[in-house]
VEXKOLDREN-133167 format. One record per atom (N, C-alpha, C): x, y, z. Coordinates in steps of 0.1 Angstrom, whole numbers, plus 5000, padded with zeros to 4 digits. Atoms other than C-alpha are relative to their C-alpha. Layout:
BEGIN
XYZ/...
***
This chain:
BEGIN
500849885000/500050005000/500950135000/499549914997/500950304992/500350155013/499849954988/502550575021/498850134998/500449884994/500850855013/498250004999/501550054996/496950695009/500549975016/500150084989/498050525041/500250125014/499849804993/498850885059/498950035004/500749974996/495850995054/498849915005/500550124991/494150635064/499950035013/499749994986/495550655099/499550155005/500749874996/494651015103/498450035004/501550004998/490950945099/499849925008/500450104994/490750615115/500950075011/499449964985/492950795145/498850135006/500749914995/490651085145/497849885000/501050104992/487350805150/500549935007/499450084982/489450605176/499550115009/499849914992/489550955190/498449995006/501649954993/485551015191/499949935004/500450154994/484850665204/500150005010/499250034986/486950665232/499550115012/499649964992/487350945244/498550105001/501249915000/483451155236/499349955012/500650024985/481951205273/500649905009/499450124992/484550995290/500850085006/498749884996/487351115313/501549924999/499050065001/490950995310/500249825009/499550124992/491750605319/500149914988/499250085011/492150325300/499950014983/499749925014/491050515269/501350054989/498549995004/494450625268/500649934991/498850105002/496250335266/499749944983/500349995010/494050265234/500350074989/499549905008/494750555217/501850005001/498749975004/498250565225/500349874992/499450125013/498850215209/499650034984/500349965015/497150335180/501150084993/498749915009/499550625174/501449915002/498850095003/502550465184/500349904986/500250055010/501550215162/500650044983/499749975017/501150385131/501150094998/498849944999/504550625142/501049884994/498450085001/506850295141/499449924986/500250055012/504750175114/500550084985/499349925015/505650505086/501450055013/498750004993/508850535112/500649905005/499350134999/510550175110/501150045011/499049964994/513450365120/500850045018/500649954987/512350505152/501149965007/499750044991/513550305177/501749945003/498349995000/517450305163/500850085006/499349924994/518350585185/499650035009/500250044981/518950545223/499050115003/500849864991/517450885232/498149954995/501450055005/513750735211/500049895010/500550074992/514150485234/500050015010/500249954986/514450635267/498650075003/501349915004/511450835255/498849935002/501250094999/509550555249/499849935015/500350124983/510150355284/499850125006/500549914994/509750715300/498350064996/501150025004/506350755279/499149885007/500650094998/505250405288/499550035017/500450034987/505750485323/499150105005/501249885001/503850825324/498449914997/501650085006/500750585305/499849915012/500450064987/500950365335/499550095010/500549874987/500850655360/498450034998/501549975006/497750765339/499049945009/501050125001/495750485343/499850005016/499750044991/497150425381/499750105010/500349904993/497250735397/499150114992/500749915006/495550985373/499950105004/499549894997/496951305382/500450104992/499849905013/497251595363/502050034997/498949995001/500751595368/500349864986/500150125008/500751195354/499550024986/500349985020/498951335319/500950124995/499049865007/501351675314/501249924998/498450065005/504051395312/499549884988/500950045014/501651175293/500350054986/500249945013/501551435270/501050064989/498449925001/505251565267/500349894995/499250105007/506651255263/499449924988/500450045012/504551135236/500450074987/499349935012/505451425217/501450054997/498849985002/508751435221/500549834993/499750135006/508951045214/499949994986/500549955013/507251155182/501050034991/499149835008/509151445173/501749935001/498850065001/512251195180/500349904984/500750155009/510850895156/500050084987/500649915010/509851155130/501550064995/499249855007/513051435128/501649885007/498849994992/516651385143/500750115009/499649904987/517551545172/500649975010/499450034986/519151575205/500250045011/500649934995/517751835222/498650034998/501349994997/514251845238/499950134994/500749845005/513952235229/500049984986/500650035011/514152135195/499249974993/501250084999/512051885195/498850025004/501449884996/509652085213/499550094989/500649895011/509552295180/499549884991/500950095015/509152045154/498649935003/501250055000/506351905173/498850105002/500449935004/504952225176/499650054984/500549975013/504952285140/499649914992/500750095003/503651945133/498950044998/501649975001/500552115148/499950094993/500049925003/500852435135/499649964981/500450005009/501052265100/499049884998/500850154999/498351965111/499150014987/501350025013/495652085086/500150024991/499450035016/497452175058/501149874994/499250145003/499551865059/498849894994/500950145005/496251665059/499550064987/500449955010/495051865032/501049954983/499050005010/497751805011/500249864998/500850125004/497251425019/498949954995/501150045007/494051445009/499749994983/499849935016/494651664973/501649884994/499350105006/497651364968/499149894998/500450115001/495451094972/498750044989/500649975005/492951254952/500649964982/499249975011/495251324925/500149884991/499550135006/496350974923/499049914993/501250085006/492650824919/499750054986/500349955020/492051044887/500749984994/499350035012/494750954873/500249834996/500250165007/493450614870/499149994988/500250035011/492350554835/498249955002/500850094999/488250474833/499049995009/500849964988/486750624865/498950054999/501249905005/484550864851/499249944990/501150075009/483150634820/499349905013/500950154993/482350354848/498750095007/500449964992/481050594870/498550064992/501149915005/478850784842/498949814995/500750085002/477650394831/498749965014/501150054990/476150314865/498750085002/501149895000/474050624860/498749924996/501050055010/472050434831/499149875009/500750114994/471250104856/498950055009/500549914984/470450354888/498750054994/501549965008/467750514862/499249934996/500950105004/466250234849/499049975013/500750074990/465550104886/499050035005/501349884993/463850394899/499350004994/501450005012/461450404869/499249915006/500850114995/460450014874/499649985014/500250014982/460350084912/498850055001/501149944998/457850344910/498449954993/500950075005/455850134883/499449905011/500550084994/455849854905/499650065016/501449934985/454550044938/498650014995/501149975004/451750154917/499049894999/500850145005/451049804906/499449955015/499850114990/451449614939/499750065012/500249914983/449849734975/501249925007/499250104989/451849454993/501450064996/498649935002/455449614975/500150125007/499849884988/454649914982/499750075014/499950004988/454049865017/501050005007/498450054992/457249675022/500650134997/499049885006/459049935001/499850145014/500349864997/457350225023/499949995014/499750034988/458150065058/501749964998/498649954999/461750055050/500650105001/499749825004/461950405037/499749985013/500349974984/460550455076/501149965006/499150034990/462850255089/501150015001/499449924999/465250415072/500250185006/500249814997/464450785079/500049995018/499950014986/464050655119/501850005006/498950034997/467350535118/501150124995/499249875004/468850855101/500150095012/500349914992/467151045124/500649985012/499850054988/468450865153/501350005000/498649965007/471950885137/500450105006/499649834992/472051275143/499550015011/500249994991/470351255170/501849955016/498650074991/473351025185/501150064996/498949985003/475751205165/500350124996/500449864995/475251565173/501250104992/499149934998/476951885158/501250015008/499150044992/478851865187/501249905001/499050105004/480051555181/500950014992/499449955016/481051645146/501550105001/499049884992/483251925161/500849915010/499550114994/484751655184/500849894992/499250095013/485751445149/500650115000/499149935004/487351745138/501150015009/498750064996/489551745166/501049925002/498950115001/490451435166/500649964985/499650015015/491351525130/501150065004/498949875000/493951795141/501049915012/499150064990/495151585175/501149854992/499150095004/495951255154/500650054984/499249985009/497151475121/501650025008/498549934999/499651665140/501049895014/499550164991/500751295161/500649934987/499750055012/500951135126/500950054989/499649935019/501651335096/500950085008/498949894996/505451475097/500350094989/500249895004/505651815086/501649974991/498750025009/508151835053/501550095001/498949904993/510052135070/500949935012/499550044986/512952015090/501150125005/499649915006/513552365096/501349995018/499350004989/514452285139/501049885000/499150105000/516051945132/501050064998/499149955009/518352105108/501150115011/499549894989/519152385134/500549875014/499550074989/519552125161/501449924997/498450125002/522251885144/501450144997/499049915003/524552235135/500750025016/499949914985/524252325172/501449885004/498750054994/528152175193/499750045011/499849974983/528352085226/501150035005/498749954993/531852145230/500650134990/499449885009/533352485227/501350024993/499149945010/535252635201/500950135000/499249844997/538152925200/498950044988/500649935013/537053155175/500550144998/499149885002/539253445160/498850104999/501049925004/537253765166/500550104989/499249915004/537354035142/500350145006/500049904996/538554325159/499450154995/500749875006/537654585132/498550015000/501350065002/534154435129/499350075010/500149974987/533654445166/499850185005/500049854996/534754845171/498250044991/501249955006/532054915144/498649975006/500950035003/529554775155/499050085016/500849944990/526754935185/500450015015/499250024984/527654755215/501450055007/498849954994/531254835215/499850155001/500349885000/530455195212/499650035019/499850004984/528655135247/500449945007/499350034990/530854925262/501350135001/499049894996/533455195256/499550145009/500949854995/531355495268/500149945020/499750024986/531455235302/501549985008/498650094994/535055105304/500750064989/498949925008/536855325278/500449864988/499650095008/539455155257/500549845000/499650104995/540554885275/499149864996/500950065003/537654695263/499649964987/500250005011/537754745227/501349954993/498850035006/541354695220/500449914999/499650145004/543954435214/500349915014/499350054986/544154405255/498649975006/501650044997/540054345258/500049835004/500550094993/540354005266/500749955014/498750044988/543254025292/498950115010/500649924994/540654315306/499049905005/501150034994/537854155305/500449865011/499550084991/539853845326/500450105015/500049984986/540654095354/498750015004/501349965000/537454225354/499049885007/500150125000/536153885357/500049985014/499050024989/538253805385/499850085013/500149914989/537654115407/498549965002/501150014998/533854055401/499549905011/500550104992/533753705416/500350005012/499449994984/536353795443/498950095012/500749894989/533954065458/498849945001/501050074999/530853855449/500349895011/500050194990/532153515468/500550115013/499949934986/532953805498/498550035002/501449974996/529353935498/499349855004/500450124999/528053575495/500449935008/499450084987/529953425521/499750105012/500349964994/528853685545/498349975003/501750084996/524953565536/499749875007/499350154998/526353185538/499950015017/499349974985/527553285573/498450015008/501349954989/524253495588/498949854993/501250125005/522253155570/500249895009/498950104984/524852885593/499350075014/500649944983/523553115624/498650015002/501350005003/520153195612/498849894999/500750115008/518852895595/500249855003/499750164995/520952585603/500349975015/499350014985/522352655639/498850045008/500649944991/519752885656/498550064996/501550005008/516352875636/499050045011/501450024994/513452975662/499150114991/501649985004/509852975653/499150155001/500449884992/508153305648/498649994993/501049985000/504653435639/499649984983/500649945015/502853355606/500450074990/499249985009/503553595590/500750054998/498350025000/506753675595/500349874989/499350155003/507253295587/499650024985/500549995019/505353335550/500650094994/499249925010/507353655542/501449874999/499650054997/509853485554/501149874990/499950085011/509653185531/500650054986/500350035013/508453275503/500750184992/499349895003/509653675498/501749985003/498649974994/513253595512/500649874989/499650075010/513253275491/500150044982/500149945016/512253445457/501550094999/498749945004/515153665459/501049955002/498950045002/517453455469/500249894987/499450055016/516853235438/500050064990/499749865005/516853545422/501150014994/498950004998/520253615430/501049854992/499250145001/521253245420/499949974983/499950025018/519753245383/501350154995/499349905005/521453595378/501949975004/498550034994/524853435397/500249904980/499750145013/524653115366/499650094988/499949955011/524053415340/501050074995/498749954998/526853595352/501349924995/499350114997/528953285352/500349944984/499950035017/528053215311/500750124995/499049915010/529153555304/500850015000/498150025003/532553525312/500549914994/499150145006/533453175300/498349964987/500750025017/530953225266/500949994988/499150005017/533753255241/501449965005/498550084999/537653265244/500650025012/498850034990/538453345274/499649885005/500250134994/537752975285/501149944991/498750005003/540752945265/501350055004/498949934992/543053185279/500749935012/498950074992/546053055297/500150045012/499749914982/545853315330/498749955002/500749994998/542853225330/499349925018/500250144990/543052965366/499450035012/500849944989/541753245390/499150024996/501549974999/538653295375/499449894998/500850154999/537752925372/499949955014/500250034988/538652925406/499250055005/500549914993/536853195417/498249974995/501250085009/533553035394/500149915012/500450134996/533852705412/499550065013/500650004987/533652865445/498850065001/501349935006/530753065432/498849925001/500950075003/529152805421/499549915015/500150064991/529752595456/499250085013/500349964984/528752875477/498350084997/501150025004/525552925455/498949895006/500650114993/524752575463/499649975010/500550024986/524752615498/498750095004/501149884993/522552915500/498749914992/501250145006/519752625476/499749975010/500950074988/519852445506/500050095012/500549944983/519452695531/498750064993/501749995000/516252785510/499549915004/499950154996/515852425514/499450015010/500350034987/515652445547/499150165006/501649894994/513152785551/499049904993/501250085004/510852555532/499449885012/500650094991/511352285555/499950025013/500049954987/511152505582/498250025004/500749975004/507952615568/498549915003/500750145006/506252265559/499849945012/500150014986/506952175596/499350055010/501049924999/505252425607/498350025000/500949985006/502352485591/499849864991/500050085010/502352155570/499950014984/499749995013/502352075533/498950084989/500649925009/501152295503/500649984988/500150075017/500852245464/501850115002/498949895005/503652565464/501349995008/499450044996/505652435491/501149844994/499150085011/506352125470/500450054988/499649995010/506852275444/501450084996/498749985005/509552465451/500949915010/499150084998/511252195467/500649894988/499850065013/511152045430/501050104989/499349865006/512252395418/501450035007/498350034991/515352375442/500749904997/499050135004/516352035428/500250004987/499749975010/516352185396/501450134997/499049885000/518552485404/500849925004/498850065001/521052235417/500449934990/499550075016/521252035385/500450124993/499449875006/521652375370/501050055003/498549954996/524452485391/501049904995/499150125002/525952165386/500349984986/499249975018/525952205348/500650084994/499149905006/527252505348/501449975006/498650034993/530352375369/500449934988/499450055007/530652115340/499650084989/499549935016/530152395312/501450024999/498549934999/533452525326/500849964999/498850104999/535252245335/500649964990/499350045017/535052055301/499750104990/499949885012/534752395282/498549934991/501250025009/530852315272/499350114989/500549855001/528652575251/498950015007/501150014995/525552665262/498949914998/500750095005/523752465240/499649845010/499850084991/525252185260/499250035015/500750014989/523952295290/498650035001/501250035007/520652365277/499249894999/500550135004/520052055264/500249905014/499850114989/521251845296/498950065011/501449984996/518652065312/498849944999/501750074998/516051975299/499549864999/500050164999/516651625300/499949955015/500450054987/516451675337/499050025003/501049954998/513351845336/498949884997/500750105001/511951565318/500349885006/500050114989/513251285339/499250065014/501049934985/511651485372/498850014998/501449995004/508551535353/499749825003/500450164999/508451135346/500149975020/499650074988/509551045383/498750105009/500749954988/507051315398/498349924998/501050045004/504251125378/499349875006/500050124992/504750875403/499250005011/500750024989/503251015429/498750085004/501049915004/500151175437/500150055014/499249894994/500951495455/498550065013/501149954991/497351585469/499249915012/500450134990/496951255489/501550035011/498849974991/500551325503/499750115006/500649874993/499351675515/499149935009/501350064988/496351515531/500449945013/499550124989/498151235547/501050065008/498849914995/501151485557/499350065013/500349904994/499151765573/498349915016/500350114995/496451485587/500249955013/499150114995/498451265602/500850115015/499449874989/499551635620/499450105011/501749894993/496351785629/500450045012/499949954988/497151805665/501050115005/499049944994/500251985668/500150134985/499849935010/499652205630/498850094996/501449895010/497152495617/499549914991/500450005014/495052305596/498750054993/500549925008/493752455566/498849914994/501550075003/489952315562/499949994985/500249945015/489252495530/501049974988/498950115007/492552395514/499849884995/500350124999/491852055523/498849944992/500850035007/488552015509/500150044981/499450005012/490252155478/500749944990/499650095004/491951895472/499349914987/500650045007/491251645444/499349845005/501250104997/488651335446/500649895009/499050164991/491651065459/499950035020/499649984981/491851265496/498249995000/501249994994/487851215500/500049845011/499950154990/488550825519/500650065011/499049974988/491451005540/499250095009/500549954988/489251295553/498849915003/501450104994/486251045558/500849945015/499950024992/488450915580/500450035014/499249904992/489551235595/498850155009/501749925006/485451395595/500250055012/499949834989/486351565632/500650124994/499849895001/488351815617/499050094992/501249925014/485151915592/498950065013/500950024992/483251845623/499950175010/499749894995/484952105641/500250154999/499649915009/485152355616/498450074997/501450005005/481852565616/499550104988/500049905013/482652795588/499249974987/500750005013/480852845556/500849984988/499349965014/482152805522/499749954986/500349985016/482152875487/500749854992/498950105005/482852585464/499149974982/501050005017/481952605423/499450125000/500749894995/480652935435/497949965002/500950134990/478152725457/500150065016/499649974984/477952835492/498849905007/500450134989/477852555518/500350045015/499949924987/476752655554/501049915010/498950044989/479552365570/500949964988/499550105008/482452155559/499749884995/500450185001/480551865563/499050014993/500649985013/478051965537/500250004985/498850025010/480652035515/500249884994/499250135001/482451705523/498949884991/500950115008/478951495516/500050064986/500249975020/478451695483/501149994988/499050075013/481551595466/499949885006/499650154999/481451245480/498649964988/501050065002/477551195465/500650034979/499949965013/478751445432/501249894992/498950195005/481551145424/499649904996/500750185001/479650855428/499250064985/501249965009/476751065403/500749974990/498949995010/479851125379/500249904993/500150145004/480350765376/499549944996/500650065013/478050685362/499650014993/500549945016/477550865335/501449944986/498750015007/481350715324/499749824997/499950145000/481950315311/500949974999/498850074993/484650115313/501150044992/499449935008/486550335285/500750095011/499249934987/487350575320/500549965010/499950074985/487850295342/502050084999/498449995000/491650395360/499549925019/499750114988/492650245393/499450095011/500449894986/492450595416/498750005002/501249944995/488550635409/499049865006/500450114997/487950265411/500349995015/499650014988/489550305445/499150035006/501149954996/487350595456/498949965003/500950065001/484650425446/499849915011/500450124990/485050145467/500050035015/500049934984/486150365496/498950075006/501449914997/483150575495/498849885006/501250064997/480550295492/500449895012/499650044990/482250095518/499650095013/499949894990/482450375544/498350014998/501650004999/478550425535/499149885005/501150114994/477250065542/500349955012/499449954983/479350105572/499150085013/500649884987/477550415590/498349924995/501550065000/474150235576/500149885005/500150124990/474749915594/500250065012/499949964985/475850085625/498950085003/501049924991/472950315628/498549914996/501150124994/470650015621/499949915014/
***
C-alpha cells in the first residue's frame, strides 16, 4: 500500500478512535488505546524510530507516564503523558538531541496539522483520477440506477403489498437517520474534527525540518573562535561598552581586561555571599526559632524568591564570562577558581532555601507551592551543577541547555509517580494536632483525599465555617464533604469502562464501603 493513501488512512481512523473513546468519557484506559494506535502507526511509517537510544528512553519514559495515567491519574501523570509522547514522536519523526528542538518540530507538526492533511488528501485524490476509466464507469452506472427507479415506481403503483414493504423500510430508514443525528450531534461532529487535528499533528510529519536542521548544527563542546576586531569596534555594543569602560575593552588587551574584570567581580561576589552563607549557618541551620505566621510566610516565600533570584542571575553571570575565548585563555586559573567557589557557595545558600521551606512545611504542614518549590530547588542544583561542568570541560551553552531539559523531563516522569494531593492530606492529617489546619485547602483537594478525610470527619466536624465551592455556598464543611462524595459517585455513572483507572475505582469502593458501614451501625 501505498505511504501517502496510508497517511491519510490512519489520520481518519485515528481521529474515529479519537471520538469513540474518548466522547463524554474522562481519562483512563481510553488512553492506553489511543496511544497504541498512534504509536502504532508512528513505528509503522517510522521503521526507523526505535534505532536511537534517546527514542528509546522516551519510549520507556512514555510507557511509564501511560501507567501513571491509568494508576494514579493525576494531572501531573497526563502533562508527562503528553510531553513524552510528543517528544517520542518528534524523535521517531525528525533527528534530534535536544528536547527544545523537538519541542519545536512538534509544535509545527500542529501548527501545519491541517494543511498537511489537506495535502494528503489533494495527493490521494490526484492519484485516483489519474486512473484511466473512473469517470466512464462511473457515468455507466447512471444508466442502471435510472432504469431502477422507473420500474420501482411502476411497480409500487401495481402492487399494494410492495409498496408497503417498500414504504416501511423508507420508515425504517428515515427512523434510523434520524436517530443517527440524534446520536451524532453537531457537537459530536466538532469533536471528529478534533480528533482530526490531534491524530494529524501525532501522525503526519511536517516536510520542513527547519528545527532538526538547526538542532544537528548546534556543538556541545566549545570552540576558540578568531574575533574580528575591526568588525567588533563598528559595530553598536562596543560603542557602549566603551562609553562604560573606555578603551581597554575594545582593544587588542579586551580580553586580558575583561579576565581581570572577571576575577575582581567574583572575588567581591564570593565576599558578599559568604557573608549571607555565614548569617544563614547562624540563622537557619544553627539557631532557627519559630516565629509568627506571617513573619514565617514573608519569610519563606519573599526571602526565598530573591534568593533564587540572585542564583539564576549568579549562573548568567557565570555564562558571560566563559561564553567564548576566554575559557581558552592561559591566565585564566583564577577565574575558574573563583567560578567553582561561586558556584559551591550558591549551592549552599539552595539548601538553606531548602531548609526555610522545611522550616515552613513543619510548621504549618504541606502545600501544592511548598512542593513545588522543593522540585524547583532540585532543579536549580542540576543547574548549578551543569554550569560547573560547562566550565570544566569547556561546554557551550547549548550543551547545558539540552542536559537541562533532559532533567526536567526525567523529574517530570518520576513526579508522575506520585500523587501529590493524597501526600498533602496524609502529611498535614496525620499532624492535625500539633499543626494549623487548613479546612478549605483541604476540601480543595482532588477526589483521591475524600476516603482519607472520611476518615479524619472531626476536623470538618469541628470547623463551623461556611464556604464557597463551584461558586456554591455550603453553610459547614460537612456539607461540602457529603456533596462531593455523593457528586463522584453521580459522575460515575454517566462514564463506562473506557474511563475505568485504578484511583477512581478505588474511591469508589472507599466511599461505598464507608456508606454501608454508617448504615449498618445506625441500624
Amino acid at each position: 500500500m501505498r505511504t501517502q493513501p496510508l497517511k491519510f488512512l490512519l489520520v481518519v481512523t485515528g481521529a474515529i478512535v479519537f471520538n469513540f473513546i474518548f466522547w463524554n468519557e474522562k481519562i483512563g484506559v481510553n488512553l492506553i488505546l489511543f496511544d497504541i494506535f498512534i504509536c502504532g502507526s508512528v513505528f509503522f511509517l517510522c521503521p526507523y524510530s526505535l534505532k536511537n537510544n534517546l527514542s528509546k528512553w522516551l519510549l520507556a519514559g512514555h510507557l511509564l507516564t501511560t501507567a501513571m495515567v491509568v494508576v494514579q491519574n493525576t494531572i501531573l501523570s497526563k502533562i508527562g503523558f503528553s510531553i513524552t509522547m510528543l517528544l517520542f514522536i518528534s524523535f521517531s519523526q525528525y533527528l534530534h538531541r535536544s528536547v527544545w528542538y523537538a519541542g519545536g518540530s512538534a509544535i509545527m507538526n500542529y501548527v501545519y496539522a491541517i494543511p498537511n492533511f489537506f495535502y494528503e488528501l489533494k495527493g490521494l485524490r490526484q492519484k485516483r483520477t489519474n486512473k484511466p476509466g473512473w469517470a466512464r464507469k462511473t457515468r455507466i452506472l447512471l444508466i442502471p440506477f435510472g432504469i431502477l427507479i422507473i420500474f420501482y415506481i411502476i411497480y409500487s403503483s401495481a402492487n399494494t403489498v410492495f409498496s408497503q414493504i417498500t414504504t416501511q423500510i423508507a420508515m425504517a430508514f428515515e427512523v434510523w437517520v434520524s436517530r443517527f443525528f440524534d446520536w451524532y450531534s453537531f457537537e459530536r461532529f466538532g469533536f471528529f474534527l478534533l480528533g482530526i487535528l490531534v491524530a494529524g499533528g501525532l501522525i503526519l510529519r511536517n516536510r520542513n525540518t527547519f528545527f532538526s536542521d538547526a538542532d544537528l548544527r548546534k556543538q556541545n563542546d566549545l570552540s576558540r573562535k578568531k574575533n574580528n576586531l575591526k568588525k567588533w569596534q563598528q559595530s553598536p555594543f562596543a560603542d557602549l561598552v566603551s562609553i562604560i569602560a573606555g578603551k581597554t575593552v575594545t582593544g587588542i588587551m579586551a580580553l586580558k581586561s575583561e579576565l581581570t574584570s572577571g576575577i575582581i567581580s567574583l572575588f567581591l561576589l564570593n565576599i558578599l555571599l559568604l557573608f549571607i552563607n555565614i548569617i544563614d549557618v547562624k540563622y537557619v541551620w544553627l539557631g532557627f526559632t519559630f516565629r509568627k505566621y506571617s513573619m514565617m510566610a514573608s519569610y519563606v516565600h519573599e526571602g526565598a524568591g530573591l534568593l533564587i533570584l540572585s542564583i539564576f542571575l549568579a549562573m548568567f553571570l557565570l555564562l558571560f564570562f566563559f561564553r567564548g575565548n576566554l575559557n581558552f585563555y592561559k591566565k585564566n586559573k583564577w577565574l575558574r577558581y573563583g567560578a567553582y567557589l561561586w558556584i559551591i557557595q550558591n549551592s549552599f545558600l539552595v539548601l538553606s532555601v531548602f531548609m526555610r521551606d522545611y522550616y515552613y512545611i513543619s510548621h504549618f504542614g504541606l502545600a501544592c507551592k511548598r512542593i513545588g518549590l522543593l522540585f524547583f530547588l532540585i532543579m536549580v542544583l542540576v543547574g548549578l551543577f551543569t554550569v560547573f561542568l560547562k566550565i570544566y570541560y569547556t561546554k557551550t551553552t547549548y550543551y547545558l541547555l539540552r542536559i537541562n531539559a533532559w532533567a526536567v523531563i526525567g523529574l517530570l516522569i518520576f513526579s508522575s509517580f506520585f500523587d501529590f494531593d493524597v501526600t498533602m492530606a496524609e502529611y498535614n492529617l496525620a499532624r492535625k494536632s500539633f499543626i494549623p489546619l487548613d479546612v478549605p485547602f483541604l476540601l480543595s483537594l482532588s477526589d483521591k483525599t475524600l476516603p482519607l478525610i472520611e476518615k479524619n470527619k472531626d476536623v470538618l466536624e469541628s470547623d463551623g465555617r461556611g464556604f464557597y465551592y463551584r461558586r456554591v455556598y455550603y453553610n459547614s464543611a460537612v456539607e461540602l464533604f457529603e456533596f462531593r462524595k455523593k457528586d463522584f459517585l453521580e459522575r460515575q455513572k454517566n462514564y463506562t469502562w473506557l474511563s475505568w483507572n485504578l484511583n477512581d475505582s478505588y474511591i469508589k469502593e472507599a466511599i461505598s464501603t464507608s456508606a454501608r458501614t454508617l448504615s449498618s451501625n445506625k441500624n
